[in-house]
DSSP file (Angstrom, degrees, kcal/mol; ACC not computed):
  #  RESIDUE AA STRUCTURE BP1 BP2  ACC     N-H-->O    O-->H-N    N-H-->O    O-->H-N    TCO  KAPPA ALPHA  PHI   PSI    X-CA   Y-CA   Z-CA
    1    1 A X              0   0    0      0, 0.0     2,-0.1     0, 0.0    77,-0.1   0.000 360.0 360.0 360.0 134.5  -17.8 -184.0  -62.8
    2    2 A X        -     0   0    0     75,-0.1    77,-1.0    59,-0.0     2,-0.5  -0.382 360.0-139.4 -94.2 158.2  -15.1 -184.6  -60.3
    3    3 A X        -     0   0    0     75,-0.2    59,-0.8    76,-0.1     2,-0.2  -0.895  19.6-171.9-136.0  99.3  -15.9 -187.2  -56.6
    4    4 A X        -     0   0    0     -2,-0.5    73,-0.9    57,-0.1     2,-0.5  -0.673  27.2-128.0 -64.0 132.6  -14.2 -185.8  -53.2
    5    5 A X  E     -A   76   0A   0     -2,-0.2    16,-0.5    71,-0.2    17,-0.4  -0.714  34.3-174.2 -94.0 128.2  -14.4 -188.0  -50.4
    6    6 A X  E     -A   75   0A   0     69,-1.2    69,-0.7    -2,-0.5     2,-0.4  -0.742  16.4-142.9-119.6 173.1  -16.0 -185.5  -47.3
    7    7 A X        -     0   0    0     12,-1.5     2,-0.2    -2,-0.3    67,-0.2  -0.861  13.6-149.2-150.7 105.8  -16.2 -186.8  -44.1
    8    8 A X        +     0   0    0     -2,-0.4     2,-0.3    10,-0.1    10,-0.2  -0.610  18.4 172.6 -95.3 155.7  -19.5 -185.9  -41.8
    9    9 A X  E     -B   17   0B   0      8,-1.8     8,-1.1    -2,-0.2     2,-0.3  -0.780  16.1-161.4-136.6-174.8  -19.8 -185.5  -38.0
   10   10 A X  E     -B   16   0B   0     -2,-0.3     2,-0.4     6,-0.2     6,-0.2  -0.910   4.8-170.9-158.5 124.9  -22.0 -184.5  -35.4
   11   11 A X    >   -     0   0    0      4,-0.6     3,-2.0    -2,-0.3    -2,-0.0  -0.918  42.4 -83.4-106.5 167.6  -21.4 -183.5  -31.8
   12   12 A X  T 3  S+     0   0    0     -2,-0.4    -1,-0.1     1,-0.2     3,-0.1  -0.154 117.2  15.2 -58.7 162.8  -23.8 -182.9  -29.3
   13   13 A X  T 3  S+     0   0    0      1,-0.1     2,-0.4    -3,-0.0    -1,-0.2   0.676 113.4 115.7  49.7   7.0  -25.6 -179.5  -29.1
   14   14 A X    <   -     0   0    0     -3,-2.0    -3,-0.2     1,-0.1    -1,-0.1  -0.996  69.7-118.5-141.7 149.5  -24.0 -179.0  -33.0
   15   15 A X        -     0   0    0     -2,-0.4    -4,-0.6     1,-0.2    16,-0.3   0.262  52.3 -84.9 -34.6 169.2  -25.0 -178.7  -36.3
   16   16 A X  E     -BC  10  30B   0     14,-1.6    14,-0.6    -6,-0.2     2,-0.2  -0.492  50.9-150.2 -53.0 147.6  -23.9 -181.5  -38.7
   17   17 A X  E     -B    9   0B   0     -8,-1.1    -8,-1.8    12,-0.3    12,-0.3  -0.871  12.6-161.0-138.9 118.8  -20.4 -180.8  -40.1
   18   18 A X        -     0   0    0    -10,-0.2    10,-2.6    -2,-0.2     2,-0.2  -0.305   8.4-177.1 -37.1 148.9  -18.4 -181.7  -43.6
   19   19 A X  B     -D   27   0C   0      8,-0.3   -12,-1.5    -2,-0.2     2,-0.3  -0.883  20.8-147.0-167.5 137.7  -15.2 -181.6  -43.8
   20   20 A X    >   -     0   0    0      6,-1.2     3,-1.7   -14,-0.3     6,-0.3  -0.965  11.1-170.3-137.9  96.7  -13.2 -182.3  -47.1
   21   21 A X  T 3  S+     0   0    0    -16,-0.5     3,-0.4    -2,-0.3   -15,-0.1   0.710  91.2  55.5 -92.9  -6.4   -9.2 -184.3  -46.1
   22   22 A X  T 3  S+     0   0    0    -17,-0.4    37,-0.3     1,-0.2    -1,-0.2   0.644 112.2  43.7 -67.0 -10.6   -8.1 -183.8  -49.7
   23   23 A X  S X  S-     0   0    0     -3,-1.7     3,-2.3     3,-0.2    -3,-0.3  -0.540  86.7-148.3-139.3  71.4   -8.8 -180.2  -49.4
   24   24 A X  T 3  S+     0   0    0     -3,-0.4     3,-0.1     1,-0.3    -3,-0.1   0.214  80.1  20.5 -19.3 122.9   -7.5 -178.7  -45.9
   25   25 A X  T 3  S+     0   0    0      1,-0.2     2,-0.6    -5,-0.1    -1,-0.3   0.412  92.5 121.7  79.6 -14.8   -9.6 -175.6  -44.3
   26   26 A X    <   +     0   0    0     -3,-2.3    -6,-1.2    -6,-0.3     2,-0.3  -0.757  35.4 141.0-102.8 144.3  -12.7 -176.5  -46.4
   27   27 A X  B     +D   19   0C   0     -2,-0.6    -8,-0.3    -8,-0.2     2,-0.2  -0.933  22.3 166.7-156.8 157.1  -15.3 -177.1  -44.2
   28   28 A X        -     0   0    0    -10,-2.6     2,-0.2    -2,-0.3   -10,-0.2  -0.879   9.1-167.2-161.3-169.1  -19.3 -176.6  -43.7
   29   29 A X        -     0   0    0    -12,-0.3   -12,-0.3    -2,-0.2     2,-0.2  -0.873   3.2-165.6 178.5 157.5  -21.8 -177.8  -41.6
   30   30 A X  B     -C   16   0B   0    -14,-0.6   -14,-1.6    -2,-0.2     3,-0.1  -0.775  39.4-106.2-160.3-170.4  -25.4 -177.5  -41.8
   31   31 A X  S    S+     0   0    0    -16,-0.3     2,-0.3    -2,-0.2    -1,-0.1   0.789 108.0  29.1-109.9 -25.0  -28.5 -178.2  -39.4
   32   32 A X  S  > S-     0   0    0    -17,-0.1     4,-2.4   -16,-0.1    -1,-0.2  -0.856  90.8-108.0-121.1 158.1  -29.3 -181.7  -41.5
   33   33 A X  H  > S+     0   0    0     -2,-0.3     4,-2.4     1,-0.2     5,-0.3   0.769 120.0  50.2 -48.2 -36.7  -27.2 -183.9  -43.3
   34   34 A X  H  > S+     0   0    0      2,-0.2     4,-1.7     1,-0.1    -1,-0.2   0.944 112.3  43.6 -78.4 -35.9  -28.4 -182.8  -46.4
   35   35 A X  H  > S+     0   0    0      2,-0.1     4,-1.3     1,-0.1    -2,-0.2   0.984 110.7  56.4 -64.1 -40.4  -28.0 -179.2  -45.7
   36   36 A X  H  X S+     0   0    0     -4,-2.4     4,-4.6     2,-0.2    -2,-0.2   0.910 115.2  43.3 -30.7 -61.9  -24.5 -180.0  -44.2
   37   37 A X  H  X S+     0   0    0     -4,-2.4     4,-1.5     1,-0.2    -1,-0.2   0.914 112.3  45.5 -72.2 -21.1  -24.0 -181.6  -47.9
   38   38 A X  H  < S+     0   0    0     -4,-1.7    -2,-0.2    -5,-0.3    -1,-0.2   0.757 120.4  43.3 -91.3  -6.5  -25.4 -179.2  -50.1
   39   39 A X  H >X S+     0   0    0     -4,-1.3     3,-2.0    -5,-0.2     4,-0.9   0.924 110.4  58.3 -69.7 -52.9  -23.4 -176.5  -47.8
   40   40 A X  H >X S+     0   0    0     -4,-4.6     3,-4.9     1,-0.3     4,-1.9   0.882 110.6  40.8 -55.4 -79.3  -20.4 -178.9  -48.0
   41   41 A X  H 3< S+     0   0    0     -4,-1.5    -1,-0.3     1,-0.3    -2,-0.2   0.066 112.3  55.4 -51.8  12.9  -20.4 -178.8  -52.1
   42   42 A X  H <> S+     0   0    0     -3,-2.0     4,-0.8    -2,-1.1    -1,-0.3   0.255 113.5  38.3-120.4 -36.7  -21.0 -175.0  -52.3
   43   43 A X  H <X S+     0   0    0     -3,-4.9     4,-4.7    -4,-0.9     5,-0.3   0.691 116.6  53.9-100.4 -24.1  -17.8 -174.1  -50.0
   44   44 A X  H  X S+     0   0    0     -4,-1.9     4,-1.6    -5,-0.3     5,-0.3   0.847 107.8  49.5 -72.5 -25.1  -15.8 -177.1  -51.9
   45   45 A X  H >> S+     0   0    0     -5,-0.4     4,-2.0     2,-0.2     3,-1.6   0.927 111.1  54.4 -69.8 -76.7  -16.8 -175.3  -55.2
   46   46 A X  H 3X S+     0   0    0     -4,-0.8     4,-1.1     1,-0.3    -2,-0.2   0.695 110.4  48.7   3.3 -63.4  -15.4 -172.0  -53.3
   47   47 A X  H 3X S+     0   0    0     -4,-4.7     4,-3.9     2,-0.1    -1,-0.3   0.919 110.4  36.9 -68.2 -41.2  -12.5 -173.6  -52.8
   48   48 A X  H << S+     0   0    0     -3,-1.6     4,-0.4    -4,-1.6    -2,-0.2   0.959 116.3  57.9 -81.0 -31.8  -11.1 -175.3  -55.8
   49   49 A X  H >X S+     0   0    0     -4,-2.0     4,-3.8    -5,-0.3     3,-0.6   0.961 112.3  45.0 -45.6 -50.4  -12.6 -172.0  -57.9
   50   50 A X  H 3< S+     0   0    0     -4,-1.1     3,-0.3     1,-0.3    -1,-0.2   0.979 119.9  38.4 -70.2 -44.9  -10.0 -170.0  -55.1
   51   51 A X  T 3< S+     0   0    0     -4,-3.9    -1,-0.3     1,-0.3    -2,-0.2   0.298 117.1  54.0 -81.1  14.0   -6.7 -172.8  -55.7
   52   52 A X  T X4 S+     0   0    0     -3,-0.6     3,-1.0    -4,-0.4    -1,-0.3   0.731 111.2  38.6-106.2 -37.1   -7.7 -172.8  -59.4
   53   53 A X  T 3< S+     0   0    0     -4,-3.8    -2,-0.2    -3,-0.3    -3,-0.1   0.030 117.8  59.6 -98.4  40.8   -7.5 -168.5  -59.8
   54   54 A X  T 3  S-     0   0    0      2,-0.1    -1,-0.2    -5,-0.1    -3,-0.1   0.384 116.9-119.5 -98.0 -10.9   -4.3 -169.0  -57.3
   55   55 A X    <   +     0   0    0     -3,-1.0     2,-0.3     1,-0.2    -3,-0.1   0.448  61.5 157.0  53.7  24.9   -2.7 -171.2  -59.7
   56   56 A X        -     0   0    0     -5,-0.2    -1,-0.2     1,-0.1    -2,-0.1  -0.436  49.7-106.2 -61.7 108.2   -2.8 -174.2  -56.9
   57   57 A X        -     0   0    0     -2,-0.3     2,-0.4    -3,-0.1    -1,-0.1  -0.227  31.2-129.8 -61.9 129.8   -2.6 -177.8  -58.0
   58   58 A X        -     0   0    0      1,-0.1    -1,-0.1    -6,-0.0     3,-0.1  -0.799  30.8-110.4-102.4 132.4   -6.1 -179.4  -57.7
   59   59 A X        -     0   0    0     -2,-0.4    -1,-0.1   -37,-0.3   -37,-0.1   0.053  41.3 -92.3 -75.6 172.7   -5.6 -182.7  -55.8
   60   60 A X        -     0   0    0      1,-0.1     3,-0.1    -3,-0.0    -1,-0.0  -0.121  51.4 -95.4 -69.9 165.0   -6.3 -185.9  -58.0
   61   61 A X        -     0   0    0      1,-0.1   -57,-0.1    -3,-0.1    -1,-0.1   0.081  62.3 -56.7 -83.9-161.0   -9.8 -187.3  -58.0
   62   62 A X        -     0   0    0    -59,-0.8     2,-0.4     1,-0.1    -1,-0.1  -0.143  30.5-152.1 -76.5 163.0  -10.8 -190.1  -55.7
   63   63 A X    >>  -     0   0    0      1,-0.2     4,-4.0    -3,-0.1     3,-1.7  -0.888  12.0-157.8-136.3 101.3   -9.3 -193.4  -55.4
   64   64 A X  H >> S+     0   0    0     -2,-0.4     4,-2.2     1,-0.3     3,-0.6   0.979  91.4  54.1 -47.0 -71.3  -12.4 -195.7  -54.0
   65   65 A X  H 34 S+     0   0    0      1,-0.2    -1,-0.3     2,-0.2     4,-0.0   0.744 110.8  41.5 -65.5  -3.6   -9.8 -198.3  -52.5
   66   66 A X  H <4 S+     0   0    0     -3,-1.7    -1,-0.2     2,-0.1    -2,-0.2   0.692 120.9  50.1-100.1 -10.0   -7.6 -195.8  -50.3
   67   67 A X  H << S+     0   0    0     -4,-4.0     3,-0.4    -3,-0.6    -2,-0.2   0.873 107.5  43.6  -7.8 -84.6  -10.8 -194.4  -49.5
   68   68 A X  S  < S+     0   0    0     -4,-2.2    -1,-0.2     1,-0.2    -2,-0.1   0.277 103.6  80.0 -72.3 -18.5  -12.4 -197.2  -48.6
   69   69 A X  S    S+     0   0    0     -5,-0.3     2,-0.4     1,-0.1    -1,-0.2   0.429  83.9  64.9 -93.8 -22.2   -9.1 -198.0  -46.8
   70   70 A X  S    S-     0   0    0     -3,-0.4     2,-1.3     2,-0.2    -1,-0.1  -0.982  77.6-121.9-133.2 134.9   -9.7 -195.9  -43.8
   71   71 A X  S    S+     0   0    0     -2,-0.4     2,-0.2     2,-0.0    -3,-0.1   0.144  73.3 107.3 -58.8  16.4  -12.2 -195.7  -40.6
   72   72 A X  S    S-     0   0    0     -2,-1.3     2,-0.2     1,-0.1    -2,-0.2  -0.694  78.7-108.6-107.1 133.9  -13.5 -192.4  -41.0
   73   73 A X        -     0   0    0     -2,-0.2     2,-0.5   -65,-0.2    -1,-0.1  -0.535  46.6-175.0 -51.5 135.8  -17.3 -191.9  -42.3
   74   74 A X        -     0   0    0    -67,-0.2     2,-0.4    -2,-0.2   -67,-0.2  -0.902  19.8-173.0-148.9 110.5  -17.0 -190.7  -45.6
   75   75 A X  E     -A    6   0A   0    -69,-0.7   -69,-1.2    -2,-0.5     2,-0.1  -0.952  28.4-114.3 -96.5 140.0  -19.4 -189.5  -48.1
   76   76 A X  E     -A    5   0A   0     -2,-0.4   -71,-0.2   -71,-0.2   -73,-0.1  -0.259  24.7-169.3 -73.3 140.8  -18.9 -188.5  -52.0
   77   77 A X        -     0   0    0    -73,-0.9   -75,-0.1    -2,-0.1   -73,-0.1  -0.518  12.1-145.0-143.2  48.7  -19.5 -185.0  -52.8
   78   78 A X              0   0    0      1,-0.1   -75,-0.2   -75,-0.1   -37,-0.1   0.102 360.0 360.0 -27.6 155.5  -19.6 -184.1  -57.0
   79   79 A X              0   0    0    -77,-1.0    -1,-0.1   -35,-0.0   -76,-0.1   0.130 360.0 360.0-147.4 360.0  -18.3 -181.1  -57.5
């Protein structure tokens, strides 16, 4: 099992939202955090399934200290 760094938000009047910065354009969002996460790993499967039958280099798994390295909320997302 592979660990993606996702990054959730919220604005007012919106749903929760995921967001993936290793994996540009995938994105989800859900009405709770937890649907918002189980959305988020369902379109992030979606994706690497789509760059894997593209032949598209899948980026390398996480690295906890450049993570950890930047201000953005960030949650782990198995895939």
């Amino acid at each position: 099992m592979a660990i993606y760094p996702a990054i959730i938000h919220k604005e007012d009047n919106s749903d929760w939202g995921i967001s993936f910065p290793d994996f540009p354009g995938c994105v989800s969002a859900g009405e709770t955090i937890e649907e918002a996460l189980a959305m988020g790993a369902e379109a992030l499967q979606f994706h690497i399934d789509g760059m894997a039958e593209d032949g598209e280099d899948i980026p390398g798994l996480l690295n906890l200290e450049k993570a950890a390295a930047t201000a953005a909320p960030r949650v782990l997302v198995p895939w």
